[in-house]
TORFIRO-303417 format. One record per atom (N, C-alpha, C, O): residue in three letters; y, x, z. Coordinates in nm, 4 decimals, padded with zeros to 6 digits. Atoms other than C-alpha are relative to their C-alpha. Layout:
N
- ala:Y:X:Z
...
***
This chain:
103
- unk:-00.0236:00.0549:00.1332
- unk:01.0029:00.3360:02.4875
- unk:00.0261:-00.1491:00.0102
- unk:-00.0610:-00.2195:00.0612
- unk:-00.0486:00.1077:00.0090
- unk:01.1904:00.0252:02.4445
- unk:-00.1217:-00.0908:-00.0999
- unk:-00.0891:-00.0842:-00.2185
- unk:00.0577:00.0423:00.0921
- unk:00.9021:-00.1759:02.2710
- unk:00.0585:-00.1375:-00.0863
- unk:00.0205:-00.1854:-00.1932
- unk:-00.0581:00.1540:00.0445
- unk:01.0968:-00.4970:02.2074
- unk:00.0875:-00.0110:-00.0976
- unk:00.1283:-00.1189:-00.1407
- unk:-00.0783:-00.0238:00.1377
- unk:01.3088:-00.3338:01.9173
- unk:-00.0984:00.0077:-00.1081
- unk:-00.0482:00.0344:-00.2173
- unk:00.0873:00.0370:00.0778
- unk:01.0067:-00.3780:01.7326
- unk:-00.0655:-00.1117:-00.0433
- unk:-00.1195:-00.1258:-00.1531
- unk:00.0408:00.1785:00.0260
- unk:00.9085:-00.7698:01.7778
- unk:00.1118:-00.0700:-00.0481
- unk:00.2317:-00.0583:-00.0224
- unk:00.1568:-00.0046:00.0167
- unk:00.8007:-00.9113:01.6373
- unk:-00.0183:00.0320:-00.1139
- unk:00.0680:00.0393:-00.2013
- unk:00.0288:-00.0414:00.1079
- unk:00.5936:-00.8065:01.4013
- unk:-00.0486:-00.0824:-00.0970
- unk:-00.0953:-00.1879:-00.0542
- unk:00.0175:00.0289:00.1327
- unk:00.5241:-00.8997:01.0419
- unk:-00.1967:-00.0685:00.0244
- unk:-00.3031:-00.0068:00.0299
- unk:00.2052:00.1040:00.0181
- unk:00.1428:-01.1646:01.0533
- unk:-00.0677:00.1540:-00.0475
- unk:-00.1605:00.2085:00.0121
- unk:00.1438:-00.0967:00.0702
- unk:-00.0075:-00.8664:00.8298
- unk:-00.0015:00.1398:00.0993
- unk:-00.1099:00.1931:00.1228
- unk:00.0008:-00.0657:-00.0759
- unk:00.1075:-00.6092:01.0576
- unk:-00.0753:-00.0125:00.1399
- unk:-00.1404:00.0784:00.1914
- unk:00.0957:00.0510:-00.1598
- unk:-00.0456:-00.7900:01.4064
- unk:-00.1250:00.0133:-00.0539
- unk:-00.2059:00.0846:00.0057
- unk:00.1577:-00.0269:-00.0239
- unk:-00.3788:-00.8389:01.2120
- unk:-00.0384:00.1136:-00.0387
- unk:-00.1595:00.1302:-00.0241
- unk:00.0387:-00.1280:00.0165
- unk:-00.3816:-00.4830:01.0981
- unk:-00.0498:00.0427:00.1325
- unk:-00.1656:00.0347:00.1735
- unk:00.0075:-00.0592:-00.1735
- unk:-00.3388:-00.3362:01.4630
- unk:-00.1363:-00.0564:00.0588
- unk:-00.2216:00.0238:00.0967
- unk:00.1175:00.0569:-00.0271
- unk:-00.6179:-00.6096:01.5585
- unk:-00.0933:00.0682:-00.0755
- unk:-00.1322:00.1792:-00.0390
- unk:00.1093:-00.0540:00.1115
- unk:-00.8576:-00.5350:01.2798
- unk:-00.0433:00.1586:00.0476
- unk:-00.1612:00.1935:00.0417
- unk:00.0263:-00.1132:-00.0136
- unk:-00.8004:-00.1542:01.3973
- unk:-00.0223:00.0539:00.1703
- unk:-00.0098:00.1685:00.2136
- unk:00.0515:-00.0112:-00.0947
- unk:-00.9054:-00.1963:01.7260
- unk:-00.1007:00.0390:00.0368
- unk:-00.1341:00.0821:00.1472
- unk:00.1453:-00.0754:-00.0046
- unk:-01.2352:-00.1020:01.6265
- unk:00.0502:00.0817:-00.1490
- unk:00.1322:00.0427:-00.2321
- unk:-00.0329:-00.1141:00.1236
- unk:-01.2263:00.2084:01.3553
- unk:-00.0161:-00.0720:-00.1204
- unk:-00.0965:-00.1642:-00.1075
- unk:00.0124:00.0368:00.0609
- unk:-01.1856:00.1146:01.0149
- unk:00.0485:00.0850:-00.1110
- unk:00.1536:00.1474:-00.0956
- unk:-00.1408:-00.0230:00.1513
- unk:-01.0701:00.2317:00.6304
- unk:-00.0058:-00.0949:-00.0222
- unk:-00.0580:-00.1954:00.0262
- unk:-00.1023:00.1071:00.0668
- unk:-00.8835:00.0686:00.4137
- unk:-00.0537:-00.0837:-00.0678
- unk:00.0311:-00.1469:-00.1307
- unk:00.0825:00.1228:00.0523
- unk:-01.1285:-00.1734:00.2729
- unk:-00.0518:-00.1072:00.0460
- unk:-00.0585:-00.2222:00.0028
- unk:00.0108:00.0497:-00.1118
- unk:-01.2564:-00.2374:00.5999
- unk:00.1145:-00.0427:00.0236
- unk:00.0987:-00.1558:-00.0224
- unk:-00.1449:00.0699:-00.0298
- unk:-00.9198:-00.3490:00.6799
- unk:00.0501:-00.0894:-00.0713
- unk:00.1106:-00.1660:00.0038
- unk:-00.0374:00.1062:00.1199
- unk:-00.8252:-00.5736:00.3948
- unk:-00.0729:-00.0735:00.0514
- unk:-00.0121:-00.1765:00.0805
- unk:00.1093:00.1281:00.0308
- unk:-01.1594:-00.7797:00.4575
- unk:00.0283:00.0038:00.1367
- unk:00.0830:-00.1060:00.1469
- unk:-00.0429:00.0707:-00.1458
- unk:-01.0861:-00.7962:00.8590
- unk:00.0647:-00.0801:-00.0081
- unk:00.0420:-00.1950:00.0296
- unk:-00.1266:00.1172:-00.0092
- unk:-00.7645:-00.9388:00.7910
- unk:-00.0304:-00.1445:-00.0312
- unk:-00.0171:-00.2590:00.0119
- unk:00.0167:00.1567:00.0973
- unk:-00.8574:-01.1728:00.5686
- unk:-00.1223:-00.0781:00.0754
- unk:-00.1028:-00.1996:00.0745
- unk:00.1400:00.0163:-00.1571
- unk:-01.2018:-01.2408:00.8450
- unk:00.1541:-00.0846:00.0800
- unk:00.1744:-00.2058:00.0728
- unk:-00.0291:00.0295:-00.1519
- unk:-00.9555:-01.2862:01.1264
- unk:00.1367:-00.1297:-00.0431
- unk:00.1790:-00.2148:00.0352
- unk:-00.0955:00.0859:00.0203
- unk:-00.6871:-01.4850:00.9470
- unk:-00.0469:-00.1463:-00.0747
- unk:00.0326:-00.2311:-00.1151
- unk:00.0478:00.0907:00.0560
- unk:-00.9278:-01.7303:00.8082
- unk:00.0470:-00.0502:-00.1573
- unk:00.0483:-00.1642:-00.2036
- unk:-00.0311:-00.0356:00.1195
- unk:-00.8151:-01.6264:00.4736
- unk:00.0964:-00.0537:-00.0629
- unk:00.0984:-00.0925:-00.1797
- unk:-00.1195:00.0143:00.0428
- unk:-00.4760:-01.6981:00.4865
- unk:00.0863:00.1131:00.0209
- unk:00.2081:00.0968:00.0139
- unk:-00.0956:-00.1201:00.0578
- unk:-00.3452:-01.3480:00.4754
- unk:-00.1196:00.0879:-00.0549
- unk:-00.2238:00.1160:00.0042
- unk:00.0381:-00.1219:00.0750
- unk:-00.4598:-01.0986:00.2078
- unk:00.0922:00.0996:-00.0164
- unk:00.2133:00.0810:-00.0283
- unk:-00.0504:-00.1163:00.0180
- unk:-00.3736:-00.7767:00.1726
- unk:-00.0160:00.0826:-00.0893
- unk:-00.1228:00.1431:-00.0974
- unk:00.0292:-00.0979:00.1434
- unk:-00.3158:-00.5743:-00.1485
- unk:-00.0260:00.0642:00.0408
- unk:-00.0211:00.0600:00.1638
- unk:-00.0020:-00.1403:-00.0647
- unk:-00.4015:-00.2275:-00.1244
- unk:00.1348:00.0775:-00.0122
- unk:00.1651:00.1730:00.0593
- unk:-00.1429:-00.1116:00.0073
- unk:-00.0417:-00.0944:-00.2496
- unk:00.0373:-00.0815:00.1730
- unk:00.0020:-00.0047:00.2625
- unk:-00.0158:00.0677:-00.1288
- unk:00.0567:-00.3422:00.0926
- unk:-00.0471:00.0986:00.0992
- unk:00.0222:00.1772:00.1638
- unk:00.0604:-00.0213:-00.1096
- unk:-00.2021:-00.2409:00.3045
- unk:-00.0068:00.1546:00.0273
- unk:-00.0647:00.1896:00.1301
- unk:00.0073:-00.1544:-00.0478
- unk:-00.1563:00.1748:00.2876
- unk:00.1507:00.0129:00.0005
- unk:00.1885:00.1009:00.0778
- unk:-00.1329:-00.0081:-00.0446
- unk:00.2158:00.1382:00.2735
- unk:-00.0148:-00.0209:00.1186
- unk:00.0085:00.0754:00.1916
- unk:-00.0400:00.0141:-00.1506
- unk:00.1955:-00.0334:00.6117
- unk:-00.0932:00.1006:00.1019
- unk:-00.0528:00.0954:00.2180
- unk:00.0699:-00.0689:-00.0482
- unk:-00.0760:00.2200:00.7426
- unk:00.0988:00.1184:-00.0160
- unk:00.1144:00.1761:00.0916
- unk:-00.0832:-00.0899:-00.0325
- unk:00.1729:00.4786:00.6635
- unk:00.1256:-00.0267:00.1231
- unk:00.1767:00.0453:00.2089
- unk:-00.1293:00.0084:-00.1122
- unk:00.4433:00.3163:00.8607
- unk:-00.0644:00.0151:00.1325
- unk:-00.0067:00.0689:00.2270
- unk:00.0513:00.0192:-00.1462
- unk:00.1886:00.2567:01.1463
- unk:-00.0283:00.1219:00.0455
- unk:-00.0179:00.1392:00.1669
- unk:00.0462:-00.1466:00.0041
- unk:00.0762:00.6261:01.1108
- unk:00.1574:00.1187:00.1243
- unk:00.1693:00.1884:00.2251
- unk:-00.1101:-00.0540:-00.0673
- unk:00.4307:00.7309:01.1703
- unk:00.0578:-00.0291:00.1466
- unk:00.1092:00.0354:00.2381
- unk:-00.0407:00.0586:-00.1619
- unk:00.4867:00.4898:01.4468
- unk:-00.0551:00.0441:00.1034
- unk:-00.0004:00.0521:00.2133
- unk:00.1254:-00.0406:-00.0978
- unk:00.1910:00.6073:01.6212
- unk:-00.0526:-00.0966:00.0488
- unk:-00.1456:-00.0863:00.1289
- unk:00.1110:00.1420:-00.0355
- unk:00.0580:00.2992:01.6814
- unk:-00.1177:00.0161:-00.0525
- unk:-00.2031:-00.0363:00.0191
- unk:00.1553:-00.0325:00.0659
- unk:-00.2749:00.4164:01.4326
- unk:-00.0238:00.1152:-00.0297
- unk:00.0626:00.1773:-00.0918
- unk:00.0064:-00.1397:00.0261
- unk:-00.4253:00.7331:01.4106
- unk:-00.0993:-00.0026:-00.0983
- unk:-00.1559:-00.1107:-00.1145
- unk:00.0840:-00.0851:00.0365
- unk:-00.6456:00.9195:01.1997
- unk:-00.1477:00.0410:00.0740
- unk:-00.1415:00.1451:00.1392
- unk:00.0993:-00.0558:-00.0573
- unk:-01.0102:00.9554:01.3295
- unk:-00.1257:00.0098:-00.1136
- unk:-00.1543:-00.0562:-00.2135
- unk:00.1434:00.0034:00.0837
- unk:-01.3500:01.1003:01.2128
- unk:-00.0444:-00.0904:-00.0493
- unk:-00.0330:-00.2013:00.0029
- unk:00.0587:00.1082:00.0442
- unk:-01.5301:00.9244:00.9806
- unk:-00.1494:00.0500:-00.0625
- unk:-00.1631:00.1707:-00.0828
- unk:00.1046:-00.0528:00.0451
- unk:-01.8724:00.9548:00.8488
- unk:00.0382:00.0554:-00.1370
- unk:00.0238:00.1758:-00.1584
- unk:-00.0147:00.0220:00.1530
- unk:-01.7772:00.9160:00.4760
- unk:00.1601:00.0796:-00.0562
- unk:00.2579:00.0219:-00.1038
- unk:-00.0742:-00.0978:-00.0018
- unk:-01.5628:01.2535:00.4500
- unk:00.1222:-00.0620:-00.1843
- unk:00.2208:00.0057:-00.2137
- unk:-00.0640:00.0597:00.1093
- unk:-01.4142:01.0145:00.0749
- unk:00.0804:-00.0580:00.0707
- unk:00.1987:-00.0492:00.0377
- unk:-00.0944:00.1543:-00.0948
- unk:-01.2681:00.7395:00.3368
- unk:00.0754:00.0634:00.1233
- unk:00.0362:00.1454:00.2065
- unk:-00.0957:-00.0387:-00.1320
- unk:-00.9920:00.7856:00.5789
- unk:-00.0179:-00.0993:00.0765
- unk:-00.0509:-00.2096:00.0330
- unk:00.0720:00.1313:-00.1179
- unk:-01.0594:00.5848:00.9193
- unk:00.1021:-00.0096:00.0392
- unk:00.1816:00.0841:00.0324
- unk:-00.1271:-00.0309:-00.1173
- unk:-00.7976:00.4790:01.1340
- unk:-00.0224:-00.0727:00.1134
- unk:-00.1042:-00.1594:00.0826
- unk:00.0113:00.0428:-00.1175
- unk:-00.8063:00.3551:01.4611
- unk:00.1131:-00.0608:00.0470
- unk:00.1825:-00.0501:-00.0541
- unk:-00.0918:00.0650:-00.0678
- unk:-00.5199:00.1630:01.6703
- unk:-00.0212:00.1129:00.1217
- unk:-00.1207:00.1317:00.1917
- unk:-00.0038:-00.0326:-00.1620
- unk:-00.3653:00.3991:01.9541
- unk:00.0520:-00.0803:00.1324
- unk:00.0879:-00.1980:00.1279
- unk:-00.0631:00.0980:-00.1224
- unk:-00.2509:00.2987:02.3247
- unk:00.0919:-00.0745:-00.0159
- unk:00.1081:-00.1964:-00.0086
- unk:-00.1312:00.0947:00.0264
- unk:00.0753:00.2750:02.2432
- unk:-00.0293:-00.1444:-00.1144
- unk:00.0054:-00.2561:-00.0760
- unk:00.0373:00.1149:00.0675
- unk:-00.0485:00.0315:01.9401
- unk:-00.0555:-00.1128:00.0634
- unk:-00.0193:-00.2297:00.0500
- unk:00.0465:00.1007:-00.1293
- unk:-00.2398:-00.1382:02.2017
- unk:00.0730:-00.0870:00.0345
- unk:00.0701:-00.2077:00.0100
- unk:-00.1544:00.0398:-00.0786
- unk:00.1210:-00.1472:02.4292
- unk:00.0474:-00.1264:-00.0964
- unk:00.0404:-00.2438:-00.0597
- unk:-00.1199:00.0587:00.1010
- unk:00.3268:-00.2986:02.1309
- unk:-00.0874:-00.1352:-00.0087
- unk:-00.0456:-00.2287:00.0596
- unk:00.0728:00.0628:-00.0011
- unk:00.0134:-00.5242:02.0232
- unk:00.0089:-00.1247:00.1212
- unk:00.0369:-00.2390:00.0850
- unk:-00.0092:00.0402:-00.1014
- unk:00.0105:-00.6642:02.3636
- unk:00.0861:-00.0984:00.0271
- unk:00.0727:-00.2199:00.0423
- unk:-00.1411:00.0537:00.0336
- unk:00.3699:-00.7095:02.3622
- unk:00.0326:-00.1094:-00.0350
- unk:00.0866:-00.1954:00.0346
- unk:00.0167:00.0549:00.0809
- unk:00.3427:-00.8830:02.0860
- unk:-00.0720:-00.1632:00.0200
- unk:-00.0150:-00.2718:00.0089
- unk:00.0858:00.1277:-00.0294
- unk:00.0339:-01.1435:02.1699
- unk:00.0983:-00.0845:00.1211
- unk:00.1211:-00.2050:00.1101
- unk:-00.0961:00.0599:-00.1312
- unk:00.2720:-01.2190:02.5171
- unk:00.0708:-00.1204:-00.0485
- unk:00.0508:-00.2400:-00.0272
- unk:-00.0893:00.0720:00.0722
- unk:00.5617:-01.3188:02.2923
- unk:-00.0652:-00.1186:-00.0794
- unk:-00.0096:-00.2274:-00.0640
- unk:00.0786:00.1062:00.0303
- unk:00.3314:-01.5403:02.1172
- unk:-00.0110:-00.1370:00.0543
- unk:00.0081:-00.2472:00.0031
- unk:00.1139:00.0743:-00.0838
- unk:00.1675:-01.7109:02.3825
- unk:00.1265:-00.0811:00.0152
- unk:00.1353:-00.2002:-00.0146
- unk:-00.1024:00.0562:-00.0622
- unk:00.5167:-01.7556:02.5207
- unk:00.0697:-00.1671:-00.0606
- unk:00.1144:-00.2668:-00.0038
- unk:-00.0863:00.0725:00.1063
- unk:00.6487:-01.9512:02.2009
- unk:-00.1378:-00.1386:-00.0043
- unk:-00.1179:-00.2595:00.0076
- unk:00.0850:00.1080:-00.0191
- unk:00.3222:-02.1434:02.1999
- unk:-00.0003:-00.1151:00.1172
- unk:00.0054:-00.2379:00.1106
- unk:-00.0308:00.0809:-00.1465
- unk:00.3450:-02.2626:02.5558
- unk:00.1308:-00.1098:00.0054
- unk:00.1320:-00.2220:00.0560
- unk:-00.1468:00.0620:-00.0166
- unk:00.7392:-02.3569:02.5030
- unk:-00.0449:-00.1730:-00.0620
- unk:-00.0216:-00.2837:-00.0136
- unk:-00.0252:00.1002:00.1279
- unk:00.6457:-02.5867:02.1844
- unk:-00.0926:-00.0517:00.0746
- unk:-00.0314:-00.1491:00.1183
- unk:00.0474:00.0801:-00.0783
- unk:00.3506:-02.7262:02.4063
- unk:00.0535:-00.0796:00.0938
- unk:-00.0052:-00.1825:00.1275
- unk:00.0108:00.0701:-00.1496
- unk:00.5283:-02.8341:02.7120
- unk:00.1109:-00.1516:-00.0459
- unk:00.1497:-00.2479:00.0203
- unk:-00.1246:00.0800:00.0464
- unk:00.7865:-03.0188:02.4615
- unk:-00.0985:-00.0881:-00.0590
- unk:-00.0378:-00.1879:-00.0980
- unk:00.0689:00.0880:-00.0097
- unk:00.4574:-03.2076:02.3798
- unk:00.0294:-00.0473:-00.2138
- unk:00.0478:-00.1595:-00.2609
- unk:00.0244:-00.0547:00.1836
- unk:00.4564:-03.0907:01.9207
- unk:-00.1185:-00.0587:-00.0516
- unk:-00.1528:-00.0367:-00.1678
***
């Protein structure tokens, strides 16, 4: 799988994938984001289950048990991992550039 027809991804999309690194629903997920982004990205809920569907499809997040048979959990798979990964690389990369030019 070509992952690089996918980067990069959308800020709310990277901290989803993050956030779902450890199991979560969709409430749990809103308040990660907004945790990990130092509360400069929020996430509606029409937002935040639209993009859980796309991620669903992608296979980047699955579906796992949850205690609370009301709440759907989802998890981040490998491949989500892969892409994720990907992703942080490209980052780092762009960070490093704008460092060495001394920003």
């Amino acid at each position: 799988m070509n992952r690089s027809k996918y980067l990069p991804l959308t800020e709310t999309t990277f901290y989803i994938l993050v956030a779902l690194l450890e199991p979560g629903h969709g409430y749990y997920i809103m308040q990660k984001v907004e945790e990990l982004s130092g509360g400069d990205v929020r996430v509606a809920a029409g937002t935040m289950y639209g993009a859980i569907e796309n991620l669903l499809g992608l296979k980047w997040i699955k579906a796992v048990p949850g205690e609370d048979k009301r709440r759907k959990v989802y998890q981040i798979t490998e491949t989500g991992k892969e892409v994720l990964k990907e992703e942080s690389k490209r980052l780092k990369k762009l960070v490093d550039v704008a460092g060495k030019h001394s920003l």
